[in-house]
VODREN-624329 format. One record per residue: chain; x, y, z of N, C-alpha, C, CB in turn. Coordinates in steps of 0.02 Angstrom, whole numbers, plus 50000, padded with zeros to 5 digits. Atoms other than C-alpha are relative to their C-alpha. Glycine has a CB too. Example, Ala and Ser with C-alpha at 12.3 -4.5 7.8 and 13.67 -1.06 7.14 Angstrom:
# residues 2
{site 'A'; {50045; 49941; 50000}; {50615; 49775; 50390}; {50045; 50060; 50000}; {49950; 50001; 50062}}
{site 'A'; {49958; 49941; 49997}; {50684; 49947; 50357}; {49961; 50055; 50037}; {50020; 50023; 49929}}
***
This chain:
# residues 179
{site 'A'; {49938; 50008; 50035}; {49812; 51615; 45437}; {50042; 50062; 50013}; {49989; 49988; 49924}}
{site 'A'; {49977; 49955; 49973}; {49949; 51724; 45498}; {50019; 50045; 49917}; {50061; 49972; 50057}}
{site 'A'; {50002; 49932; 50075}; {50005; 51886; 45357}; {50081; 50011; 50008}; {49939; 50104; 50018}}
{site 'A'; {49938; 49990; 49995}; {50163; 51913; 45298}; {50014; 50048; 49989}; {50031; 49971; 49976}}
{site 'A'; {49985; 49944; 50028}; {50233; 52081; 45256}; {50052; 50021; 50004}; {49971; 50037; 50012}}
{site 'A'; {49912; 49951; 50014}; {50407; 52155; 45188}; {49973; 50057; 49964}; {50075; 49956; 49939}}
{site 'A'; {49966; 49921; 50032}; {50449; 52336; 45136}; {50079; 49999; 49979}; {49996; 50068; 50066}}
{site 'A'; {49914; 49992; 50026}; {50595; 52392; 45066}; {50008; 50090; 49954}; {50023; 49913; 49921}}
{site 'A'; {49983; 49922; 50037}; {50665; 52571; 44975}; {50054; 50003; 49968}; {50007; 50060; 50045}}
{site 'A'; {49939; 50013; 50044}; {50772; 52560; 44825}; {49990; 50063; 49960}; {50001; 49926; 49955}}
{site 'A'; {49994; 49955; 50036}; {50841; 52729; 44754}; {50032; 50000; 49951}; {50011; 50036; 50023}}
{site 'A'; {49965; 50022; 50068}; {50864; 52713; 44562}; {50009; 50052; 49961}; {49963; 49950; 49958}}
{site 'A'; {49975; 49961; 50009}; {50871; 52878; 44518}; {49952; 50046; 49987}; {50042; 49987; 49965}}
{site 'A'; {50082; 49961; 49991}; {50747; 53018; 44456}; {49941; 49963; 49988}; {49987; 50061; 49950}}
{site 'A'; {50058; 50028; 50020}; {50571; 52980; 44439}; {49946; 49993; 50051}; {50015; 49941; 49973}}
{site 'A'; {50037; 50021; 49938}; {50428; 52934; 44532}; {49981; 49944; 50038}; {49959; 50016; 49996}}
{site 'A'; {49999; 50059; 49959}; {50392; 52803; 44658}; {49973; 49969; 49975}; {49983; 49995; 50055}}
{site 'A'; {50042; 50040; 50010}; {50311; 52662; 44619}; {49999; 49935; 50043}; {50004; 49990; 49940}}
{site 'A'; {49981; 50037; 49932}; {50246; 52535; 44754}; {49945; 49919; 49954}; {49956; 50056; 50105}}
{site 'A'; {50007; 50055; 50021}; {50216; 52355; 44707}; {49958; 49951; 50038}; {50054; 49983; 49991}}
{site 'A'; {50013; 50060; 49930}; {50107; 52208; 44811}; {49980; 49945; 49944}; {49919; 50020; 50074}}
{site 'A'; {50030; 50062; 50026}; {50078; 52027; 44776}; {49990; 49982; 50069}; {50042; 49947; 49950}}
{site 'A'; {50043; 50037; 49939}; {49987; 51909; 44891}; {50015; 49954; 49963}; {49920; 50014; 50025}}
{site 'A'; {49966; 50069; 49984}; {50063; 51733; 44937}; {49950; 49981; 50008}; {50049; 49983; 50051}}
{site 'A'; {50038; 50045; 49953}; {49963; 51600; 44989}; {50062; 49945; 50035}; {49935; 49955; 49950}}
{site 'A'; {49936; 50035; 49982}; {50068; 51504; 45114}; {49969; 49940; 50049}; {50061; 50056; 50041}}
{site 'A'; {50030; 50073; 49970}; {50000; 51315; 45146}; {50033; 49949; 50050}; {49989; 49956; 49943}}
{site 'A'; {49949; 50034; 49962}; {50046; 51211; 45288}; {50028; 49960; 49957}; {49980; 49965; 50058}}
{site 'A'; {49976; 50029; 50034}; {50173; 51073; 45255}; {49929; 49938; 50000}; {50076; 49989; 50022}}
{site 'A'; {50045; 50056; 50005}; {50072; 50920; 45205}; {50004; 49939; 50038}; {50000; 49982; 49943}}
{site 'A'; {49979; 50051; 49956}; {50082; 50775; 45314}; {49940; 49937; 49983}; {50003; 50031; 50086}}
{site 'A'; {50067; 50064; 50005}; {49970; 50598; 45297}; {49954; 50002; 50074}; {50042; 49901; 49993}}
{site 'A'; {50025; 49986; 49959}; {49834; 50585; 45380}; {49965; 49920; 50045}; {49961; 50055; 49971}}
{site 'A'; {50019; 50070; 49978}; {49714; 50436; 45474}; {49947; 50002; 50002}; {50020; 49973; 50054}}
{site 'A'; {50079; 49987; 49993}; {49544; 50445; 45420}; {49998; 49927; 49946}; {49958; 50097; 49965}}
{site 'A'; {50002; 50059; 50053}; {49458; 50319; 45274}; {49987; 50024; 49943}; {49953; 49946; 50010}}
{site 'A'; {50046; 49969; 50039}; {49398; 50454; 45161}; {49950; 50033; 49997}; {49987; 49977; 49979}}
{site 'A'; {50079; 49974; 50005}; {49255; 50563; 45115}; {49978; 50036; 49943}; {49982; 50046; 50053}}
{site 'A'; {50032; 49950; 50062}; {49157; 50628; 44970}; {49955; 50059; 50011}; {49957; 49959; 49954}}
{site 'A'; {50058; 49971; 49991}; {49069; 50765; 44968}; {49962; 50018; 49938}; {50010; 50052; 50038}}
{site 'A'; {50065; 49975; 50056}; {48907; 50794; 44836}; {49960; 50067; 50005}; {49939; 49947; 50004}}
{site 'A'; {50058; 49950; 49996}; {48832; 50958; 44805}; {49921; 50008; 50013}; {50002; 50019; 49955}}
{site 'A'; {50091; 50010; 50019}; {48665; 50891; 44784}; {50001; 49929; 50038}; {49968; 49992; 49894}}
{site 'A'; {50010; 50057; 49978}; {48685; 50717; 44869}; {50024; 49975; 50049}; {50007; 49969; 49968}}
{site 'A'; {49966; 50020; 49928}; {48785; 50718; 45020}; {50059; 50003; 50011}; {49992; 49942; 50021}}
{site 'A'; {49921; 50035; 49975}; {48923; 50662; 45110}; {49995; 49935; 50006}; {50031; 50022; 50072}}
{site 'A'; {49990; 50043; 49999}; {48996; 50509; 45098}; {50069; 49972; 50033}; {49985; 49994; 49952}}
{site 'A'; {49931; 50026; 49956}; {49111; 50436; 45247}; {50026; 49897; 49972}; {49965; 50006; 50114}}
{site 'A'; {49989; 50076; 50021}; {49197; 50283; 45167}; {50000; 49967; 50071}; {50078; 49985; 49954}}
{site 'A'; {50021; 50058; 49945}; {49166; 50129; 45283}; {50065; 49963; 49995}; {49925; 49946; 49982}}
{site 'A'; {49924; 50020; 49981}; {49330; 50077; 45234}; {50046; 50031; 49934}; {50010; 49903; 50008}}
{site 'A'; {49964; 49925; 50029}; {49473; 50169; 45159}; {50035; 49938; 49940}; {50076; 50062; 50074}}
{site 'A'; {49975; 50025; 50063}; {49550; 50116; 44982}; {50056; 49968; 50046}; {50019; 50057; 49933}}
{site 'A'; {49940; 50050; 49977}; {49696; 49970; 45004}; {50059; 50022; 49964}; {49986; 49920; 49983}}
{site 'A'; {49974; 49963; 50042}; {49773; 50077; 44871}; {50010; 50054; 49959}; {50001; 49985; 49986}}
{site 'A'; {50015; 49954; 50021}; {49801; 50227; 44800}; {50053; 50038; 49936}; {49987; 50029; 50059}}
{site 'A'; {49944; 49984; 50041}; {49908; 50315; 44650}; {49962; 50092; 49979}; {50013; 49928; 49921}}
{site 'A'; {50000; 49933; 49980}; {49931; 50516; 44633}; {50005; 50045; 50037}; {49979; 50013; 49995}}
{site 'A'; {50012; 49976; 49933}; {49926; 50556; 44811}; {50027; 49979; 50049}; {49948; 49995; 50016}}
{site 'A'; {49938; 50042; 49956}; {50064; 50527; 44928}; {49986; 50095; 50071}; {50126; 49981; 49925}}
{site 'A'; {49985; 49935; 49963}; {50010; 50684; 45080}; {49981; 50040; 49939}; {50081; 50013; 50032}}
{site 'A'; {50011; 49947; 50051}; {49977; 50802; 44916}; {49989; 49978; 49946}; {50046; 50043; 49990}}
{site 'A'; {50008; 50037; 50079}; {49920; 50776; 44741}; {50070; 50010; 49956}; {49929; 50041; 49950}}
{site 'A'; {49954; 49973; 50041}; {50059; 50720; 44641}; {50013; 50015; 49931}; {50034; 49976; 50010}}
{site 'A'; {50006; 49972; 50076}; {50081; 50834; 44467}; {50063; 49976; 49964}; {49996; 50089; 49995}}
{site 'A'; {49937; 50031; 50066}; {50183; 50760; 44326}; {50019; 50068; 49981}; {49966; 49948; 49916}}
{site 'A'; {49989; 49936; 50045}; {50285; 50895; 44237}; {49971; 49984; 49939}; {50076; 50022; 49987}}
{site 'A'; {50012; 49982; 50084}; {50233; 50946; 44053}; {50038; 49984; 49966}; {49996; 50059; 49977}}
{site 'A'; {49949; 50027; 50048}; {50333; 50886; 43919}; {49964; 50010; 49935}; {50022; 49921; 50013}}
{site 'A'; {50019; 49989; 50092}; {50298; 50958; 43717}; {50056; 49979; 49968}; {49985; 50086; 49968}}
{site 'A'; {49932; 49997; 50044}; {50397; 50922; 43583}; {49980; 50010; 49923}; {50047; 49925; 50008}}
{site 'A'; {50029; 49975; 50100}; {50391; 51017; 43393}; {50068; 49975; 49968}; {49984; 50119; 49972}}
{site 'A'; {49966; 50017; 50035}; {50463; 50942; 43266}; {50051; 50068; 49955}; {49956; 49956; 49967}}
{site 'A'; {49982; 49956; 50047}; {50596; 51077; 43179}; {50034; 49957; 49935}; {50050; 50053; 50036}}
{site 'A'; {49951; 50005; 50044}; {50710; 51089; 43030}; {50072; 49964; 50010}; {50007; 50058; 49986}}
{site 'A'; {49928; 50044; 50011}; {50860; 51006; 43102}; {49996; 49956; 50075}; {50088; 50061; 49993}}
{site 'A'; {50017; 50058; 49946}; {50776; 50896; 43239}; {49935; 49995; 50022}; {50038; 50007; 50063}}
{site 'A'; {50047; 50006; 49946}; {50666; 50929; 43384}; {49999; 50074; 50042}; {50022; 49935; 50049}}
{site 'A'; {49994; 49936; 49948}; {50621; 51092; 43500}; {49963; 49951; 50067}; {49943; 50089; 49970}}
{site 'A'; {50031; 50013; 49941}; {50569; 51007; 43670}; {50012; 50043; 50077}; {50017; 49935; 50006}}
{site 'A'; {50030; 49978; 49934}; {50497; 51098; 43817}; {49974; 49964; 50051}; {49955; 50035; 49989}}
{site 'A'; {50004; 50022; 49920}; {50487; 51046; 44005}; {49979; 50041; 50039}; {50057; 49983; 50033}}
{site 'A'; {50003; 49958; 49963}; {50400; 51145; 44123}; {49948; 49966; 50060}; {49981; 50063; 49961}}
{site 'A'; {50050; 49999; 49930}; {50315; 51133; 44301}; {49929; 49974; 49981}; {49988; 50084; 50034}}
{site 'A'; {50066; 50015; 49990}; {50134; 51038; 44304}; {49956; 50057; 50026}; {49997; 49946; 50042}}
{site 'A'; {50062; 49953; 49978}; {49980; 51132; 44352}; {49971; 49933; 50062}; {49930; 50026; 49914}}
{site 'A'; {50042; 50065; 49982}; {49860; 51043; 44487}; {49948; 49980; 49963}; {49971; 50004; 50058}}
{site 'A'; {50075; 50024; 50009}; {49722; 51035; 44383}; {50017; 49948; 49944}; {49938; 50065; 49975}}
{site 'A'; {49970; 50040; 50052}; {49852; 50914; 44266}; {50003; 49925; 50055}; {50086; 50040; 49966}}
{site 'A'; {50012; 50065; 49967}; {49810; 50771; 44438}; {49951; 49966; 49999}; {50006; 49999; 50052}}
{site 'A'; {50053; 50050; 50011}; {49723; 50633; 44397}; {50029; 49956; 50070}; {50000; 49957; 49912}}
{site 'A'; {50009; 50060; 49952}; {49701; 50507; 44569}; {49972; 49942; 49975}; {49962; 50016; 50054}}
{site 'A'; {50046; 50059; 50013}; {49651; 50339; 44576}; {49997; 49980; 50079}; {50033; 49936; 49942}}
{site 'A'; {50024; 50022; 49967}; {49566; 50256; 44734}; {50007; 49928; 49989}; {49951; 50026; 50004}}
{site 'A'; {49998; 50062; 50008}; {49578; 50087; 44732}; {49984; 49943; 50059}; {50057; 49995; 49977}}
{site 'A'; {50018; 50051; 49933}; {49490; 49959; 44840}; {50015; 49921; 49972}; {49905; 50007; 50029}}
{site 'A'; {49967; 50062; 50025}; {49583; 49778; 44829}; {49956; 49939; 50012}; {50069; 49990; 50033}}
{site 'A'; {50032; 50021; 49980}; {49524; 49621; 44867}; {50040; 49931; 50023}; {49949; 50007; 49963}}
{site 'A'; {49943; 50047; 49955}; {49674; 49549; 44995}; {49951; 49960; 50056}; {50068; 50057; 50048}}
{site 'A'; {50066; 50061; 49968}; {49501; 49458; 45099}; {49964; 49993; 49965}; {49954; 50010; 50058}}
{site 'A'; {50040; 50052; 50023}; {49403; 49420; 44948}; {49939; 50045; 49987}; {49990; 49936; 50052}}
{site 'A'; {50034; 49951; 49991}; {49284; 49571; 44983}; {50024; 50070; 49995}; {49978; 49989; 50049}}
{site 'A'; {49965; 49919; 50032}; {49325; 49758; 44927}; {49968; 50056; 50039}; {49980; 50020; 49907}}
{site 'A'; {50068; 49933; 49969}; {49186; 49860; 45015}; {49952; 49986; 50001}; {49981; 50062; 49968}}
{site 'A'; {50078; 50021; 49999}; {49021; 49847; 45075}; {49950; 50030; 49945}; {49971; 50023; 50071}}
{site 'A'; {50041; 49964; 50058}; {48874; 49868; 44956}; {49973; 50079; 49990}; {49941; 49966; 50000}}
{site 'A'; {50029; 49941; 49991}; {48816; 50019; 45013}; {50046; 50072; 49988}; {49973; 49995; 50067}}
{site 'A'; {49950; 49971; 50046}; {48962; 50112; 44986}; {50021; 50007; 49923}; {50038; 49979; 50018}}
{site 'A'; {50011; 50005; 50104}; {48967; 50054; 44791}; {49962; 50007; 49989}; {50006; 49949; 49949}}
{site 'A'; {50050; 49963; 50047}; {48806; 50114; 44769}; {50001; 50052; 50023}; {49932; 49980; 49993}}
{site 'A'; {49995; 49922; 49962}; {48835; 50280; 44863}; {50061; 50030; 49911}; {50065; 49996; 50123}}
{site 'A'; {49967; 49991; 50080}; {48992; 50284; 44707}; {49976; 49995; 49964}; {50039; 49971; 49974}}
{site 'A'; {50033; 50001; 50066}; {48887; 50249; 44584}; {49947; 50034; 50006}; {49984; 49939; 49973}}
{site 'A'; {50019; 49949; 50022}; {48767; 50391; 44624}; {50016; 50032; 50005}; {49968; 50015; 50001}}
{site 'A'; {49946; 49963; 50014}; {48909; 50494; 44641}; {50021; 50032; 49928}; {50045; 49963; 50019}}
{site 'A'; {49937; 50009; 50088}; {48996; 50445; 44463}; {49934; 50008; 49977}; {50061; 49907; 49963}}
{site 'A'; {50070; 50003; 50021}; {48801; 50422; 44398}; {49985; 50071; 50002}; {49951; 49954; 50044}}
{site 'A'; {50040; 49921; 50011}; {48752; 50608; 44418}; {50056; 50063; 50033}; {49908; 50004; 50056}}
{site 'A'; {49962; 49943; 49995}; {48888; 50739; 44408}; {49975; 50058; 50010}; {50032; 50007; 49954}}
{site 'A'; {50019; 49919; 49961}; {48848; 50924; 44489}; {50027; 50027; 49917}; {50066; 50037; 50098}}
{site 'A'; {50002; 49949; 50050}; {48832; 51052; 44352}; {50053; 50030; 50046}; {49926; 50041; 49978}}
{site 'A'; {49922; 49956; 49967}; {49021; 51140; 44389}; {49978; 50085; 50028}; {50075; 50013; 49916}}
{site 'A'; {50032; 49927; 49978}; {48903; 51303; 44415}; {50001; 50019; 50063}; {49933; 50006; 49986}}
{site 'A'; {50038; 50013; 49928}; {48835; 51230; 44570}; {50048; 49971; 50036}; {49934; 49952; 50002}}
{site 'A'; {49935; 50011; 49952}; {49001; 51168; 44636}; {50039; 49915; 49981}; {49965; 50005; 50097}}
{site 'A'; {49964; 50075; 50018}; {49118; 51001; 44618}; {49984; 49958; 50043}; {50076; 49995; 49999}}
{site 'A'; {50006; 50051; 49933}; {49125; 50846; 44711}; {50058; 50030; 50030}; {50005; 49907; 49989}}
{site 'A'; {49948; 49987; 49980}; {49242; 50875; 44849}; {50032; 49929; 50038}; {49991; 50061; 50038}}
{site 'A'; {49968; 50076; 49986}; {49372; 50739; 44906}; {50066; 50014; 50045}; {50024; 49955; 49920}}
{site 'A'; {49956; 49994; 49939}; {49448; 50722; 45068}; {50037; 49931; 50007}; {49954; 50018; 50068}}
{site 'A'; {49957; 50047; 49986}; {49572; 50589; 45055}; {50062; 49983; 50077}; {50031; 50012; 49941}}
{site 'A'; {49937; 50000; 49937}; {49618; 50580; 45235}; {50028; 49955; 50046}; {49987; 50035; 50045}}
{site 'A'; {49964; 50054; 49982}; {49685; 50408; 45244}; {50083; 50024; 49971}; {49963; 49929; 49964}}
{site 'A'; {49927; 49991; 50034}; {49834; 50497; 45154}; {50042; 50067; 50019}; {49989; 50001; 49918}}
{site 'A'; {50003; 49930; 50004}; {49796; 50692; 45158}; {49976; 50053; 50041}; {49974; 50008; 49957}}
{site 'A'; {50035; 49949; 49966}; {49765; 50833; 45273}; {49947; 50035; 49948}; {50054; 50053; 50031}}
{site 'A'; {50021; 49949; 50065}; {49707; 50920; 45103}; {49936; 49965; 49988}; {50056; 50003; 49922}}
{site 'A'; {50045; 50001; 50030}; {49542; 50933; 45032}; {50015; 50019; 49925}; {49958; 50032; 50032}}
{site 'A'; {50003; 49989; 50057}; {49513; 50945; 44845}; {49928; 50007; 49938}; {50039; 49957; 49992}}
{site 'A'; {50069; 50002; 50032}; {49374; 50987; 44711}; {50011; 49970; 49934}; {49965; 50071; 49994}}
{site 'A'; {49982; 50049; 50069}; {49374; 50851; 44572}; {49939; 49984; 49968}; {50037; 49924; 50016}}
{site 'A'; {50040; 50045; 50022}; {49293; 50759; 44453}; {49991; 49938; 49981}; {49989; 50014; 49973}}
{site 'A'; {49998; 50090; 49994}; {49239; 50588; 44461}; {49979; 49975; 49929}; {49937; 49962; 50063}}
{site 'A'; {49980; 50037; 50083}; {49330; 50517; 44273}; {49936; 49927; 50004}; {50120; 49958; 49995}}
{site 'A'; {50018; 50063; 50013}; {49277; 50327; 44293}; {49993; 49967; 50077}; {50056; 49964; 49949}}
{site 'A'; {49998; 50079; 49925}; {49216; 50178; 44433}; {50002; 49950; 49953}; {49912; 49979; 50068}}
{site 'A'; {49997; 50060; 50054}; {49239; 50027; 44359}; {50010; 49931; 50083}; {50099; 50011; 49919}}
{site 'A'; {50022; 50065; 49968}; {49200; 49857; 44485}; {50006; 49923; 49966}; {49929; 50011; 50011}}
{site 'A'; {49977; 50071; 50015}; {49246; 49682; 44473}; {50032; 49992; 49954}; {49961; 49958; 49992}}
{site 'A'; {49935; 50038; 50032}; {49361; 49592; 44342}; {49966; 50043; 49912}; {50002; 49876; 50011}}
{site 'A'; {50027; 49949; 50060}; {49377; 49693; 44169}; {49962; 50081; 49998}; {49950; 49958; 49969}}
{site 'A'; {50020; 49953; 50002}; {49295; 49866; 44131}; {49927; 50002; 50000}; {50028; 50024; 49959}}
{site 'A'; {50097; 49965; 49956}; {49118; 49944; 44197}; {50010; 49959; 50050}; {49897; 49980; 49956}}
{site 'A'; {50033; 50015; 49941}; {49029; 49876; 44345}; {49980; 49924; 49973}; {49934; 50057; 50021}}
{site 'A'; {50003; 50079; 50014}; {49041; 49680; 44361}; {49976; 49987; 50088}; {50094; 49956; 49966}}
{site 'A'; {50029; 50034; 49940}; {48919; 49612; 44503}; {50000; 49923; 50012}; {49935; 50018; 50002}}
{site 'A'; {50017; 50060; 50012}; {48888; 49464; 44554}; {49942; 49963; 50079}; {50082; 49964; 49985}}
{site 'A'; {50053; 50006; 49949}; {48770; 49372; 44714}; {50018; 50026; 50083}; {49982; 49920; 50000}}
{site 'A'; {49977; 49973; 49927}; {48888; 49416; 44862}; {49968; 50062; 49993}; {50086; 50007; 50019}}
{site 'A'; {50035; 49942; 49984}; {48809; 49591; 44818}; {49946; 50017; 50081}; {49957; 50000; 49936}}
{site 'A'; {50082; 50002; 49980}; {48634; 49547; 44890}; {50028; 49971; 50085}; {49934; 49928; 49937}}
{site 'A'; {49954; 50004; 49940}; {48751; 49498; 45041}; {50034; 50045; 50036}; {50039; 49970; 49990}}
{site 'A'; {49993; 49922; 49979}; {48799; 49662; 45072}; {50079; 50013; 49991}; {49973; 50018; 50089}}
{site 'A'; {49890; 49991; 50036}; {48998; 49650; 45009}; {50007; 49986; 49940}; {50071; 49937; 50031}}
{site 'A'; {49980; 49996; 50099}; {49067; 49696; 44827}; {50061; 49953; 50015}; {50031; 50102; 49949}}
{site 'A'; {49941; 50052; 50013}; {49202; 49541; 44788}; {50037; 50038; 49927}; {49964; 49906; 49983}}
{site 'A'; {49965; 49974; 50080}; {49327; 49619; 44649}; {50020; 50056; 50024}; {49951; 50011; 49924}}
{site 'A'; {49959; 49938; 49994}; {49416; 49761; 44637}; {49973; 50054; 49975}; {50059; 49996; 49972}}
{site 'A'; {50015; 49963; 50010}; {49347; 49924; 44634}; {50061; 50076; 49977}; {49959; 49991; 50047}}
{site 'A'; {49957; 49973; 49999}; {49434; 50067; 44569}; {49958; 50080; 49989}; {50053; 49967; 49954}}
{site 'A'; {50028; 49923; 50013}; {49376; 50263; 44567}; {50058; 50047; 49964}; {49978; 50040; 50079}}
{site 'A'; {49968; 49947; 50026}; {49469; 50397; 44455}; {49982; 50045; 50004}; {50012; 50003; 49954}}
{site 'A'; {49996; 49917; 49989}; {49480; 50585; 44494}; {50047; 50012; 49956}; {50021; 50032; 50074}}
{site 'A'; {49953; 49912; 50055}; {49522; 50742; 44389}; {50002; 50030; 50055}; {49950; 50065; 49926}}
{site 'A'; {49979; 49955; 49953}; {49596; 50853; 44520}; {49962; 50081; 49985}; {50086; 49999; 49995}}
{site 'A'; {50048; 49936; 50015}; {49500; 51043; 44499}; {50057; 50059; 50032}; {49907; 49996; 50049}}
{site 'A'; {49971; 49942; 49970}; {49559; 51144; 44629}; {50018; 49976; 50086}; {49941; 50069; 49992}}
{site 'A'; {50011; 50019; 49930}; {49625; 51120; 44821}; {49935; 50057; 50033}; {50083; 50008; 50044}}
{site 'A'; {50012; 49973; 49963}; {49511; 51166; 44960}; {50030; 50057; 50033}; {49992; 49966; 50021}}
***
């Protein structure tokens, strides 16, 4: 990564110098990318999706952060505050559809479900999530909810044992930190 560096000399009058530094981080621009996905597990692997979500919300090239919005009730109304999001305020969703009837092969939804099934102690590191059907970017999240077929939890049914999930799968991420 290349280094940036300015100087400068501003005389304000007596006294003594005083010299100042901060450090930038300066990220390429973001651009989409053409992959299908990938998880990575501290303790359980990698996981190259076999086919890439049909849908996705939070993540357009970069995770996108909602601003903040408070509001205190005063004495002769309201005080409301607006300020800039954080990343670790992105929640993603993944979403595999089911525009042929089939959403993903089995083996993949059980690879997610020992994913979501046994979370890494945050000691030992996050899942990491390379969304690079969308994202050059990597990210370290946590995997909220899976939820499979029609309604909430994991809804199977015999196409399983056939080796394709029918229904709509959906994965939620908490955003952590970028790569």
């Amino acid at each position: 990564m290349p280094t940036l560096t300015a100087s400068a000399d501003f005389t304000i009058g007596a006294g003594s110098p005083a010299v100042e530094e901060i450090t930038l981080t300066i990220l390429p621009a973001a651009s989409g990318g053409a992959g299908l996905g990938r998880l990575v597990h501290p303790t359980l692997g990698t996981l190259d999706y076999e086919m890439s979500p049909s849908q996705w919300s939070g993540i357009d090239a970069d995770v996108i952060i909602p601003p903040v919005w408070a509001s205190s009730k005063t004495l002769s109304g309201a005080a409301n505050t607006l300020w800039r999001g954080s990343l670790r305020d992105g929640v993603c969703v993944e979403r595999w559809g089911t525009d042929c009837g089939a959403s993903m092969p089995a083996d993949q939804l059980r690879m997610l479900l020992a994913f979501w099934q046994n979370p890494p102690d945050p000691a030992n590191g996050y899942v990491e999530w390379w969304p690079s059907y969308t994202s050059v970017f990597g990210f370290k999240v946590i995997l909220m909810n899976l939820t499979a077929g029609p309604g909430q939890g994991i809804t199977l049914d015999t196409v399983m044992n056939q080796g394709w999930v029918v229904g709509q799968v959906d994965l939620t991420l908490r955003v952590v930190e970028r790569l």
